[in-house]
C-alpha positions as CSV (number, residue, x, y, z in Angstrom):
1,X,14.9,35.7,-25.8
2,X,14.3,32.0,-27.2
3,X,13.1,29.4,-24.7
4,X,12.2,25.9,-25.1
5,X,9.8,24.7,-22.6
6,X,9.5,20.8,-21.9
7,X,6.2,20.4,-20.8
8,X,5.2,17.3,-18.6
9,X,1.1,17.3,-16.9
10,X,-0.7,15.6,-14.3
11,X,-1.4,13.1,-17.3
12,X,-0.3,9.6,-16.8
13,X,-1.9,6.6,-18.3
14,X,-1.8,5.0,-21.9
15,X,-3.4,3.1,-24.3
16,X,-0.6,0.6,-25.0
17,X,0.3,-1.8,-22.2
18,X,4.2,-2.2,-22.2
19,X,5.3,-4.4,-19.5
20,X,7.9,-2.0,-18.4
21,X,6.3,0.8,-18.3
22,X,4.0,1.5,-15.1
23,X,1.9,4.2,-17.2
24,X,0.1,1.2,-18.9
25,X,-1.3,0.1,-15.8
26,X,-3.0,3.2,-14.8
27,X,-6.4,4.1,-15.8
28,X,-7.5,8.0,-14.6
29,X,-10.7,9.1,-13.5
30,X,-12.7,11.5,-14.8
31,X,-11.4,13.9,-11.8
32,X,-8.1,13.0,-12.7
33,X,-8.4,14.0,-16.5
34,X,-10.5,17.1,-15.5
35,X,-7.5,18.2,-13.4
36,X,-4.9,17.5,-16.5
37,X,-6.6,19.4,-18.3
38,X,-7.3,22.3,-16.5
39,X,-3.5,22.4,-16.1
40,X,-3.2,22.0,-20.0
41,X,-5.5,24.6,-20.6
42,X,-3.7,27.0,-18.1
43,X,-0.1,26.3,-19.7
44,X,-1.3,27.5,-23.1
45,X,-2.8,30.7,-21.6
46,X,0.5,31.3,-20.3
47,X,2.1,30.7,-23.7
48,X,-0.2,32.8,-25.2
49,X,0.9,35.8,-23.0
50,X,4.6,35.4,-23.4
51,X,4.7,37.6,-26.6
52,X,7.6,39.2,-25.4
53,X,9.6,35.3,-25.9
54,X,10.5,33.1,-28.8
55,X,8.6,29.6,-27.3
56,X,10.0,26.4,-28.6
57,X,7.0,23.9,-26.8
58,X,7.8,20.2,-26.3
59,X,4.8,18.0,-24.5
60,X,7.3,14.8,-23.2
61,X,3.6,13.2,-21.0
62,X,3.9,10.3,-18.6
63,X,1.7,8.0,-21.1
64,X,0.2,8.7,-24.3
65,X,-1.2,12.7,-24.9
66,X,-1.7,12.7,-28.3
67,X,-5.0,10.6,-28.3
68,X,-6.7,13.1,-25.8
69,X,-8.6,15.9,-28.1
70,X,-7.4,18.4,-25.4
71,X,-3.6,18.2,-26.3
72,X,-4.7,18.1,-30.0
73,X,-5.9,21.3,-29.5
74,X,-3.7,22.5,-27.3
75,X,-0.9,22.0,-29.7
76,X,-3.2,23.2,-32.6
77,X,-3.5,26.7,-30.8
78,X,0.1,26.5,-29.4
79,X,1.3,26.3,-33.3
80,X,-0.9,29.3,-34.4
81,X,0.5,32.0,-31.8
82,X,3.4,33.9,-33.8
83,X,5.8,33.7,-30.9
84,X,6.0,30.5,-30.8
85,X,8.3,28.7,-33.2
86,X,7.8,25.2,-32.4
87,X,5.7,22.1,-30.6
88,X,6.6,19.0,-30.9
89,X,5.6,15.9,-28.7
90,X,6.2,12.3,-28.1
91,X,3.8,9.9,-29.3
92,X,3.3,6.5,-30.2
93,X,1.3,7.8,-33.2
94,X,-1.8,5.9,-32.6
95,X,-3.6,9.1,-32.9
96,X,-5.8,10.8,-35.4
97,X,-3.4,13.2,-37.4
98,X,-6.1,15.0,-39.3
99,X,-6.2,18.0,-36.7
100,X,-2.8,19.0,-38.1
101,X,-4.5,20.8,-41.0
102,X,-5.0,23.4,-38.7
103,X,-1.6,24.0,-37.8
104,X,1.2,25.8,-39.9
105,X,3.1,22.3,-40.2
106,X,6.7,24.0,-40.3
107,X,5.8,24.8,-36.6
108,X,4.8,20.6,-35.8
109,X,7.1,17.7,-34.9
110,X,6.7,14.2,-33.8
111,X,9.2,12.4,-32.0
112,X,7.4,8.8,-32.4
113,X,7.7,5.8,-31.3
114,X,7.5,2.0,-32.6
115,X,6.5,-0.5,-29.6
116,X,6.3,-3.8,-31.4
117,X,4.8,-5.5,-28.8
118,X,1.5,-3.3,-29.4
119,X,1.0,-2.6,-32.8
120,X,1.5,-4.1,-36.1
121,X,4.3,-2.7,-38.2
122,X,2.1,-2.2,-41.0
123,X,-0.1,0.1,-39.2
124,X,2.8,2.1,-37.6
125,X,4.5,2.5,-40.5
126,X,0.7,3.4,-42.3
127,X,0.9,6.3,-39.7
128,X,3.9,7.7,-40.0
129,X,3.3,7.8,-44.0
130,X,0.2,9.8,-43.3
131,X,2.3,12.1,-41.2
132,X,4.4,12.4,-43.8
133,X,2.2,12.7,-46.4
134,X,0.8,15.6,-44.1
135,X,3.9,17.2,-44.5
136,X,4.6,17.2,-40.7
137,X,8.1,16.8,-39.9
138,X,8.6,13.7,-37.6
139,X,11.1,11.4,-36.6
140,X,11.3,7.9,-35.8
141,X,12.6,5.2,-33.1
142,X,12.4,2.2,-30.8
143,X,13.6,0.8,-27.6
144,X,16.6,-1.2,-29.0
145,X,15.2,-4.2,-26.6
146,X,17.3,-7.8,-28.2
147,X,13.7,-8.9,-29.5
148,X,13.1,-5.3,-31.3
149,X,16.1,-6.3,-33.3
150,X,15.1,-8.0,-36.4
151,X,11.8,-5.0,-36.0
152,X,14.4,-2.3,-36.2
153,X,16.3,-3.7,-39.3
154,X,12.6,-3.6,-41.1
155,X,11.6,-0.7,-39.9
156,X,14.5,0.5,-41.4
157,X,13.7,-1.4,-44.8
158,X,10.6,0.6,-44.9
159,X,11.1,4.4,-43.8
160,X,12.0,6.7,-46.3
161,X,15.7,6.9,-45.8
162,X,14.8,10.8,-45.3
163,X,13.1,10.1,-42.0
164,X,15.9,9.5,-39.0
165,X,15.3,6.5,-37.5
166,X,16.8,6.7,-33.6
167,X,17.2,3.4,-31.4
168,X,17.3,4.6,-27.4
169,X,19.5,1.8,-26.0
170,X,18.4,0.0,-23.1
171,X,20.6,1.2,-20.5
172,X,18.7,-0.7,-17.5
173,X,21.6,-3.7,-17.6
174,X,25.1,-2.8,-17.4
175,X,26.7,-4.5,-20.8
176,X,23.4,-5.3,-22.3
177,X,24.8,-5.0,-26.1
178,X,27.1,-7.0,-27.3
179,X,30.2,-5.4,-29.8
180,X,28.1,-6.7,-33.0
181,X,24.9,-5.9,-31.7
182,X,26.5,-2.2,-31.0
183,X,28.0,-2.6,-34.5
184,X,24.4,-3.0,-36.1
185,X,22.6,-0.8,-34.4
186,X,24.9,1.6,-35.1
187,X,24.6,1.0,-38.8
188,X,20.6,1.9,-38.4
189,X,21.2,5.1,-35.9
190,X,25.0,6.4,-36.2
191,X,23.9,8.2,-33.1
192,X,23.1,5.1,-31.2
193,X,26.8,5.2,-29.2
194,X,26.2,8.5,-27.6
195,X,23.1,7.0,-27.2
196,X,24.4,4.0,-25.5
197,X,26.5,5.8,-22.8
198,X,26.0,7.9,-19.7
199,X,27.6,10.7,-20.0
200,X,29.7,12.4,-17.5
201,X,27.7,15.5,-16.7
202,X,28.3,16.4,-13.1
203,X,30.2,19.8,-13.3
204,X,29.7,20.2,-16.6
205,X,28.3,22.9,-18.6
206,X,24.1,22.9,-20.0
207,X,22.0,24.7,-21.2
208,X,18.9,23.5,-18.9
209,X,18.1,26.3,-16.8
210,X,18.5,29.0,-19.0
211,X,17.4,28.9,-22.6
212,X,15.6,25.0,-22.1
213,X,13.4,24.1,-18.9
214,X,11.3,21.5,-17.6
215,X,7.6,22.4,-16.4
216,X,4.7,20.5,-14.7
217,X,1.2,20.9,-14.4
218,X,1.3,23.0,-11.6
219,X,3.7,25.4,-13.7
220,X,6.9,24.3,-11.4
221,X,10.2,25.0,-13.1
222,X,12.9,22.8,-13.0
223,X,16.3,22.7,-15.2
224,X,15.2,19.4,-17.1
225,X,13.4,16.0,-16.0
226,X,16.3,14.3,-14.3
227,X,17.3,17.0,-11.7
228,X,15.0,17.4,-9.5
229,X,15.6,20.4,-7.5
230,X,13.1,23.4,-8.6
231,X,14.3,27.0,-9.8
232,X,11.1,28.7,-9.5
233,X,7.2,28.7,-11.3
234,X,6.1,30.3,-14.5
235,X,3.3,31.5,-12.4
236,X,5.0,33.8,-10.7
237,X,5.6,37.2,-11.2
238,X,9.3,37.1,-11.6
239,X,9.9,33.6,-12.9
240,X,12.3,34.9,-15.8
241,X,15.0,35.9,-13.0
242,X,15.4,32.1,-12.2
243,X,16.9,31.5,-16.0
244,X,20.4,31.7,-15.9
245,X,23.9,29.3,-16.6
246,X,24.3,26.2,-14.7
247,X,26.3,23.7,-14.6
248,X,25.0,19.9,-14.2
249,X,24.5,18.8,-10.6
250,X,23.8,14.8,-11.8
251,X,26.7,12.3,-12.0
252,X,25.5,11.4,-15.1
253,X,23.0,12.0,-17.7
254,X,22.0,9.6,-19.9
255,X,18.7,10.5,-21.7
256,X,19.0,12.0,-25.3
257,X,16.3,14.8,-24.1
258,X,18.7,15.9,-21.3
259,X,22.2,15.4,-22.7
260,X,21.4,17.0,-26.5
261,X,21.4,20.2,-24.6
262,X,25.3,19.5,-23.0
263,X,27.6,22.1,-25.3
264,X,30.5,19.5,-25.1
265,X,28.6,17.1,-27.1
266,X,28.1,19.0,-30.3
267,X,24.6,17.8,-30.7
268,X,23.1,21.1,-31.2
269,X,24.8,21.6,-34.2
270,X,23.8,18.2,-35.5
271,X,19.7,18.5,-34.8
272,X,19.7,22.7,-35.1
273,X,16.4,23.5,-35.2
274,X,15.0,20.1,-35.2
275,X,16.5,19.9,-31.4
276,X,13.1,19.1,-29.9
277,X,11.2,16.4,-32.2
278,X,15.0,14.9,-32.7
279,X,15.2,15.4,-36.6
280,X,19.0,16.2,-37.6
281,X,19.5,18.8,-40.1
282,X,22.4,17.5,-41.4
283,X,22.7,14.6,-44.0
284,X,22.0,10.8,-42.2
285,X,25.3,10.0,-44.3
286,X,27.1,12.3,-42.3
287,X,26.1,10.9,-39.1
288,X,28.9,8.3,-39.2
């Protein structure tokens, strides 16, 4: 049986300070990180005992994970187990890559992402060339805030045109794009329109619950981030029976890591196995 397993800890600061984001303005004690990590530590233990599974891991952290030498290792040892086929995480690449090396990179994504207001363009770009140069698959993206705008386009400029560069529309103000700023986003990320919408989900058929969950540091099981009703714990003894169909109890759902996994959409077929670090496996060109 293949499972992917969104996993979200007790972590919850970062080393950027985004003014919208209430993660930057949290600092955690030494308590606090001791008890993240014994979570972290716990979780891969688990992994490691699942041999009977076909894992798919993807660390989505309230802050920023990837600077912590815990998670590096954690992902490092993750990667190495044979039953698990991928870990991928979210990152705003600010982090030492060279860890990687230990790690079976076909097994590795990064789903980062470009906060202009915290980091020169040159050195984000300098990191995601290493990464590439690395050889581990990532993708790219940014907030598609009005000032980004002109940042996108050169980000843009600058990729490889093989790396997929994603723009998650800002969804908190109803008609915040206007038709030509929705015209050249689109032009960057062809996928920006589903992007841009909240999808009618309530009712509908997904594949949270059964073949993707959502887990936190105390191992509780839910279908995915955004519904928050739990279905069981991985700690427990007969956690597998809680995997089964569902259909969407939210009005809506309009975050790419919840709604990619809606059968209606067709976005499976567009990412296949790059589902998790959000890498299509299809030609950009054919995007349109």
């Amino acid at each position: 049986m293949k499972l992917a397993i969104l996993y979200r800890g007790p972590l919850s600061s970062c080393n950027y300070g985004c003014s919208y984001c209430p993660f930057a303005k949290h600092q955690e004690t030494a308590a606090e990180h001791a008890h993240d990590e014994a979570a972290l530590q716990r979780f891969v233990a688990w992994v490691a005992q699942q041999i009977q599974l076909e894992l798919s891991i993807f660390f989505t952290p309230w802050g920023e994970a990837l600077i912590r030498r815990r998670y590096q290792r954690a992902i490092v040892e993750l990667a190495n187990l044979p039953h698990v086929q991928k870990v991928a995480i979210q990152t705003n690449l600010s982090a030492r890559l060279d860890w990687a090396e230990d790690c079976p990179k076909q097994r590795l994504g990064l789903w980062a992402t470009y906060h202009p207001t915290q980091t020169p363009r040159e050195r984000f770009l300098a990191r995601c060339h290493e990464a590439i140069t690395r050889g581990i698959p990532i993708s790219v993206g940014v907030v598609g805030m009005h000032e980004h705008q002109a940042e996108i386009a050169a980000l843009r400029k600058a990729l490889p045109k093989q790396i997929y560069l994603w723009i998650n529309a800002y969804k908190r103000e109803v008609g915040y794009y206007s038709p030509e700023e929705i015209t050249q986003l689109t032009a960057i990320d062809p996928l920006f329109p589903i992007n841009n919408t909240r999808h009618p989900s309530e009712g509908r058929a997904c594949a949270t619950g059964e073949s993707v969950i959502s887990v936190d540091g105390d191992g509780t099981m839910r279908r995915c981030h955004f519904v928050r009703e739990p279905i069981g714990n991985i700690y427990n003894v007969d956690w597998q029976t809680a995997l089964q169909p569902r259909v969407c109890a939210n009005a809506t759902c309009g975050c790419h890591i919840g709604y990619i996994h809606m059968p209606h959409l067709g976005l499976q077929q567009v990412f296949g196995q790059g589902m998790l670090e959000r890498i299509p496996q299809i030609p950009l060109e054919a995007l349109g």
